[in-house]
N, C-alpha and C positions, 0 to 999 in steps of 0.2 A: 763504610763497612763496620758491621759490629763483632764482637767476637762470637767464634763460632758454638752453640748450643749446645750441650751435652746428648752426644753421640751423632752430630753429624759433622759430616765433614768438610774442612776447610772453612775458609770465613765467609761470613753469610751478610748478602747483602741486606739494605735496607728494606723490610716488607713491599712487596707490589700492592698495590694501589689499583681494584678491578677498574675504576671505576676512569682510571686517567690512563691505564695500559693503551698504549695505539694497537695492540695486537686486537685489543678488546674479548668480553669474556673469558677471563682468565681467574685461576682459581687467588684470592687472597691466602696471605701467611706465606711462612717459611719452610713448612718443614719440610724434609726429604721427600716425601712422598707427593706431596703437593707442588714442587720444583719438578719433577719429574713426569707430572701431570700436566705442568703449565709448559714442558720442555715441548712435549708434542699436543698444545694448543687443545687437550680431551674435549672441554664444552664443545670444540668446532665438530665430534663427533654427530650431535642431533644434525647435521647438515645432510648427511648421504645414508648413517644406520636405516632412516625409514625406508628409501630406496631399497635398502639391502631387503627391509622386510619384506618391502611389495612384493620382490620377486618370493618370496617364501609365500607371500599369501594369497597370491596367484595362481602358481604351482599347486596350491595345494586344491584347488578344482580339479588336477588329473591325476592325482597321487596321493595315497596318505599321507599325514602329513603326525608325526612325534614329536612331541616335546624338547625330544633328547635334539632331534634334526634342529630345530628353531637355538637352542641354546648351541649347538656349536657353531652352527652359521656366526649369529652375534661374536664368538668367541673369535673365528676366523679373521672377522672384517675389522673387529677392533684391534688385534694382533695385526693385520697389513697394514691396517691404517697407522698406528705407531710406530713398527719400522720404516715405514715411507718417510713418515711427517720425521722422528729422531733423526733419519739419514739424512733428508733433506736440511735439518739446522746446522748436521756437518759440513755438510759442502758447502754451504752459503754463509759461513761463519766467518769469513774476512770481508765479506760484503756486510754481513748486518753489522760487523763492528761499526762502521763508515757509515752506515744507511742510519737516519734517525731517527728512524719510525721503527727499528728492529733492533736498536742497542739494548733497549729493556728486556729481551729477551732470555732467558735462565743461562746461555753460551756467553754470549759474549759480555753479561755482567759478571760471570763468574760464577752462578748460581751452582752449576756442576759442572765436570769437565768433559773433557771430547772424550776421556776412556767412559767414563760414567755413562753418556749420549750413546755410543758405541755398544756399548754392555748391553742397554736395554735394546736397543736396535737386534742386536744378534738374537736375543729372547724371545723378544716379540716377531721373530722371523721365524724361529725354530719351533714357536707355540703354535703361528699360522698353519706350519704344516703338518705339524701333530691334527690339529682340527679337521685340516685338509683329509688328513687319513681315514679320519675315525667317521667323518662324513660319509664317503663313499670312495671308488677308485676313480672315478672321474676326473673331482674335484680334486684326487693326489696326484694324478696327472700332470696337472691343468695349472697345478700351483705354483711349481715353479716360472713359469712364463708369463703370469700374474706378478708374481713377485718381482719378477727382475724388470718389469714392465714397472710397474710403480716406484721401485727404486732408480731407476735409469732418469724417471722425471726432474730427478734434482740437479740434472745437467742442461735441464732441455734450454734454458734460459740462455747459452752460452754459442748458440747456433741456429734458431727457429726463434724466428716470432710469434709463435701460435704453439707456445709452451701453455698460452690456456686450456687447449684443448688436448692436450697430452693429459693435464689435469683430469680433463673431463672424463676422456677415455680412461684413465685412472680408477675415479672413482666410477664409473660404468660397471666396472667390473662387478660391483656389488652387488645390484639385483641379477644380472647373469648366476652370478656366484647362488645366490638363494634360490632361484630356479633350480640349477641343477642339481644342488642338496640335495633337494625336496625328490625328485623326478629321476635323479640318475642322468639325463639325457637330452638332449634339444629339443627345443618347441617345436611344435607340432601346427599350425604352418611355423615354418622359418624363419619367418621375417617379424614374427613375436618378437622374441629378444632382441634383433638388430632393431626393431622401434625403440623399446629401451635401453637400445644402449646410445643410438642416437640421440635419445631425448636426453637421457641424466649427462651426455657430453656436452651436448650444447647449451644446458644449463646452468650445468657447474663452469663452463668455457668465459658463459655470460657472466654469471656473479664474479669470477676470478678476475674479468677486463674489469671489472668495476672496481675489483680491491688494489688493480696493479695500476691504477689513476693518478694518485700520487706521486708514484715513482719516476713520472717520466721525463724529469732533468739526471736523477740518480741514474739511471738504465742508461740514459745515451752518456751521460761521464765516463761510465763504469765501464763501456762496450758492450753493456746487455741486452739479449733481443727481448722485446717486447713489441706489441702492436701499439701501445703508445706512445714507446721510444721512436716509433717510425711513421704513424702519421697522426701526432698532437691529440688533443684528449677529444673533442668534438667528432673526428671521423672513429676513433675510436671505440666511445659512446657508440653511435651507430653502428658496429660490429656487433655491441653486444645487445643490442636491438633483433638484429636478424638473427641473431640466432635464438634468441626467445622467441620467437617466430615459428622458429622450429623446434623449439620443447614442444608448444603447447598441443599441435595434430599429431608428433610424435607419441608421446601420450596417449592419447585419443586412439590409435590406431594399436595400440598396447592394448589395452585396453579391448579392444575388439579381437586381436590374436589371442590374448588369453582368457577369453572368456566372459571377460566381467562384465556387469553390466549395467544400469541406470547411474545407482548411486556412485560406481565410482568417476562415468563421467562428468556426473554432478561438481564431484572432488575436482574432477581438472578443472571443471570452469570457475571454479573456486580457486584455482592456484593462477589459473591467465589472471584473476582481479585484483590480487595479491603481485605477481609479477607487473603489469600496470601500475598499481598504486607505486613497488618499487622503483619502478623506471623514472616514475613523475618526481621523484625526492631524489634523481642523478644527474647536473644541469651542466652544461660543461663551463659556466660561470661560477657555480657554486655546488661544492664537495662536500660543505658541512651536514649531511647528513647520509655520509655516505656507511658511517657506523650501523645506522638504522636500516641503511639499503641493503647491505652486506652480511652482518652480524645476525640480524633479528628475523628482519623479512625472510631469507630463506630458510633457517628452521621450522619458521612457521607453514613456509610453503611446502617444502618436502612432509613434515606431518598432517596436512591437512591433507593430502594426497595417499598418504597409507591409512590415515582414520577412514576415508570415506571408499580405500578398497576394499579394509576388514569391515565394515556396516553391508556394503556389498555383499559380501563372502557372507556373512554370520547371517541377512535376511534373505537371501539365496538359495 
């Protein structure tokens, strides 16, 4: 521990290291803002924000579509996304003491405290539904049951094995969320958004079984469910196989309910080659490149999949 810097508070641990963090992509330095940043893991935002956008640039083929709509969307998902993720490091903070892939973590090195986690959870909670408001009445509706749905996530671990897909359904909420901004109101056929919200669940379901690979002597010590706590990393694996299986015509069929058309199925078949390439670097023999399966590959895939619906949308 060093002593602490002038004007933050309590003692500040030794600089993070992006480059050795197990958390991976996380911001370097100390300062308070930066600890607070790395508290709820912000880089892992590129993961689902372009999802959020899909459904905003989708939407926006049956509805105008403002500025002002696109920036509080953004403003919404990144305010749930924070409280989720802050909530989630409190409850899971006698675990990640113990777990030593999540010691590094801003909690339980001491970076900042559970009031401090807590603080910004309440803000980033009370900002969501401000956004929610100013959106439309829908989406203020809507918010609370969104919110308590993604905060509730940070239990699922404690009772369910397929707390991956509570994730999913989690972050699902995001392109719903930018549809309805945009629109006021549900798809138009129906079964639009339940594509996407099937596909980003069992997306996000898949990458998450990839990232919780690891843990699977920690989870059965500990009594926590997981699907690799209960049937070893190999059948596992293959879980999150099938359900990439079913991103990729979920997609597809999104795509078709709302409208778009050549290039962005282009885009999905650009994300199955990219989801493939991932899977071939996941072996149930060897994990060492699960940083690159996990961390890199799907930022790229979720933005390749919004680039090529806004090319769609803008030569349409």
């Amino acid at each position: 521990m060093r002593t602490p810097a002038p004007g933050l508070p309590g003692p500040v641990p030794e600089p993070v290291d992006p480059e050795a963090h197990p958390d991976g992509q996380v911001l370097g330095g100390e300062s308070l803002l930066t600890r607070y940043l790395n508290l709820v893991k912000f880089p892992h935002t590129l993961f689902a924000l372009p999802f959020a956008l899909l459904g905003v640039v989708a939407a926006s083929r049956h509805a105008p579509l403002e500025w002002r709509t696109v920036a509080l969307a953004v403003i919404a998902f990144t305010a749930a996304r924070w409280a989720a993720l802050g909530f989630n490091m409190v409850a899971d903070l006698r675990f990640d003491r113990e777990n030593p892939r999540h010691r590094r973590r801003e909690l339980p090195r001491g970076a900042l405290t559970v009031a401090q986690a807590l603080g910004s959870v309440l803000l980033a909670a009370l900002l969501f539904l401000a956004a929610a408001w100013a959106i439309n009445p829908l989406c203020f509706r809507l918010a609370p049951l969104a919110l308590g749905w993604i905060l509730a996530y940070s239990y699922a671990k404690r009772f369910t094995d397929w707390s991956h897909l509570w994730l999913g359904l989690s972050l699902a909420i995001a392109p719903v969320g930018g549809w309805l901004a945009v629109t006021g109101s549900w798809s138009d056929p129906a079964w639009a958004l339940v594509a996407i919200t099937v596909a980003v669940a069992t997306w996000v379901g898949g990458f998450d079984i990839f990232y919780s690979l690891p843990d699977q002597h920690f989870d059965r010590a500990h009594g926590l469910h997981s699907l690799v706590a209960r049937y070893g990393i190999r059948r596992t694996i293959g879980v999150a196989r099938v359900l990439h299986l079913i991103t990729l015509p979920a997609l597809v069929l999104f795509g078709i309910g709302a409208g778009l058309g050549p290039w962005y199925q282009a885009g999905v078949g650009a994300a199955g080659l990219i989801l493939l390439y991932e899977h071939s670097l996941v072996r149930p023999d060897d994990l060492s490149r699960l940083d690159t399966a996990f961390f890199t590959l799907n930022a790229v895939m979720s933005a390749t999949v919004l680039a090529f619906a806004l090319l769609d949308r803008l030569l349409r």
